[in-house]
C-alpha positions as CSV (number, residue, x, y, z in Angstrom):
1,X,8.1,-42.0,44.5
2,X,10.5,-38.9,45.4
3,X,8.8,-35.8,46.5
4,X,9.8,-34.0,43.4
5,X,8.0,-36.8,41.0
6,X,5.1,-37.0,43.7
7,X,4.9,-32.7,43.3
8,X,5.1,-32.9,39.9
9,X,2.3,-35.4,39.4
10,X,0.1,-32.9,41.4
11,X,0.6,-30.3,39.2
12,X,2.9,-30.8,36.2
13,X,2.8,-27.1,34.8
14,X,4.1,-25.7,38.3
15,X,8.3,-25.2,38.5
16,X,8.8,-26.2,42.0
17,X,12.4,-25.3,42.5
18,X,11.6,-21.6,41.3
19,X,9.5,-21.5,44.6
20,X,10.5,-18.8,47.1
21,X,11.7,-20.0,50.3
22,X,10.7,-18.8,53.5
23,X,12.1,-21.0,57.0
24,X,10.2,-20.5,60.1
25,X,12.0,-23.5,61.9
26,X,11.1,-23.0,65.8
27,X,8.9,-20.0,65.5
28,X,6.0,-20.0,67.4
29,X,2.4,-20.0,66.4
30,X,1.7,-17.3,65.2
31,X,5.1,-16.4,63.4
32,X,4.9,-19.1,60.5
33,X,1.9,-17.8,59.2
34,X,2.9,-13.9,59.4
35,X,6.1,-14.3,58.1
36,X,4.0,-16.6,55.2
37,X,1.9,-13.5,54.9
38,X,4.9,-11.1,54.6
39,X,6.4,-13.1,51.7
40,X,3.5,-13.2,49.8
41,X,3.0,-9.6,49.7
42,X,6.4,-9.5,48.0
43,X,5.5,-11.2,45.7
44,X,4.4,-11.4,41.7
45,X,1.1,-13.4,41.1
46,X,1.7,-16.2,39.9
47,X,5.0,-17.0,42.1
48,X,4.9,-19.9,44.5
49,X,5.8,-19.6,47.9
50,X,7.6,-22.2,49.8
51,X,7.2,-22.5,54.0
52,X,9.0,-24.6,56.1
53,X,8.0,-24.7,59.8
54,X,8.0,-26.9,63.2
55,X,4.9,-25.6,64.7
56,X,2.2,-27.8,64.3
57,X,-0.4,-25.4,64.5
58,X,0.9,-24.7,61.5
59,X,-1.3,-26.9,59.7
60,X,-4.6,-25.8,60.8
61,X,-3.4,-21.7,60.1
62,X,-2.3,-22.2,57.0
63,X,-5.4,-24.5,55.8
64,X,-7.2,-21.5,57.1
65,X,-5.7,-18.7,55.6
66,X,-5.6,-20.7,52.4
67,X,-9.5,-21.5,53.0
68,X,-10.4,-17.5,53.9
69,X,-7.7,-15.8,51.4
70,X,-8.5,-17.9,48.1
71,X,-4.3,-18.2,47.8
72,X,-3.9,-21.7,47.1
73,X,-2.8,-24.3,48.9
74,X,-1.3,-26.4,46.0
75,X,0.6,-29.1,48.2
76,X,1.2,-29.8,51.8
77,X,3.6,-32.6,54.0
78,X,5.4,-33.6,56.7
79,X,8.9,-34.5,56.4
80,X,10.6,-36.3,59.1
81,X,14.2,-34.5,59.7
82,X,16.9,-35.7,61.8
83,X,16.6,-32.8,64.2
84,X,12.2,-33.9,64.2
85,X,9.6,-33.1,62.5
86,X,9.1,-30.4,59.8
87,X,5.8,-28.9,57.9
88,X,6.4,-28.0,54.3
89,X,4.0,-26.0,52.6
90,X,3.5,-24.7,48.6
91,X,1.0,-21.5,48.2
92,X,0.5,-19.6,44.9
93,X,0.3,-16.2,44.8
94,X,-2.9,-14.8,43.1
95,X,-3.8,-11.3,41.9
96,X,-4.6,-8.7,44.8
């Protein structure tokens, strides 16, 4: 199953490639989840929000934030790249 079929059996009403993309490739921990934080704030709710980072402590700050913010975490993977290992997250922003 492709990641796009796989994403769209998780939630079939959600337009994945309208997601807004924010890359935190090599940033340290804490940088992937503020600049996460930073795109959300602009914007609409509703709008998904698509992060990419290396850092694994990337999974256990964004689980948290999702966990203490109510924004939802609607899908979450690894992807093996040829330069290593990348973290890909979908959130959804919700009203303020």
């Amino acid at each position: 199953m492709t990641s796009s079929a796989k994403q769209a059996s998780l939630a079939p009403d959600i337009v994945w490639a309208s997601a807004v993309r924010v890359d935190a490739s090599g940033q340290p921990c804490p940088q992937p989840l503020l600049s996460m934080r930073r795109a959300l704030k602009q914007l609409a709710p509703g709008q998904i929000l698509h992060l990419v980072a290396t850092d694994p402590a990337s999974q256990r700050d964004i689980r948290s934030f999702s966990a203490l913010s109510g924004v939802p975490l609607l899908h979450a993977e690894l992807r093996a790249e040829t330069d290593g290992e990348s973290f890909h997250y979908w959130l959804q922003q919700i009203d303020p």
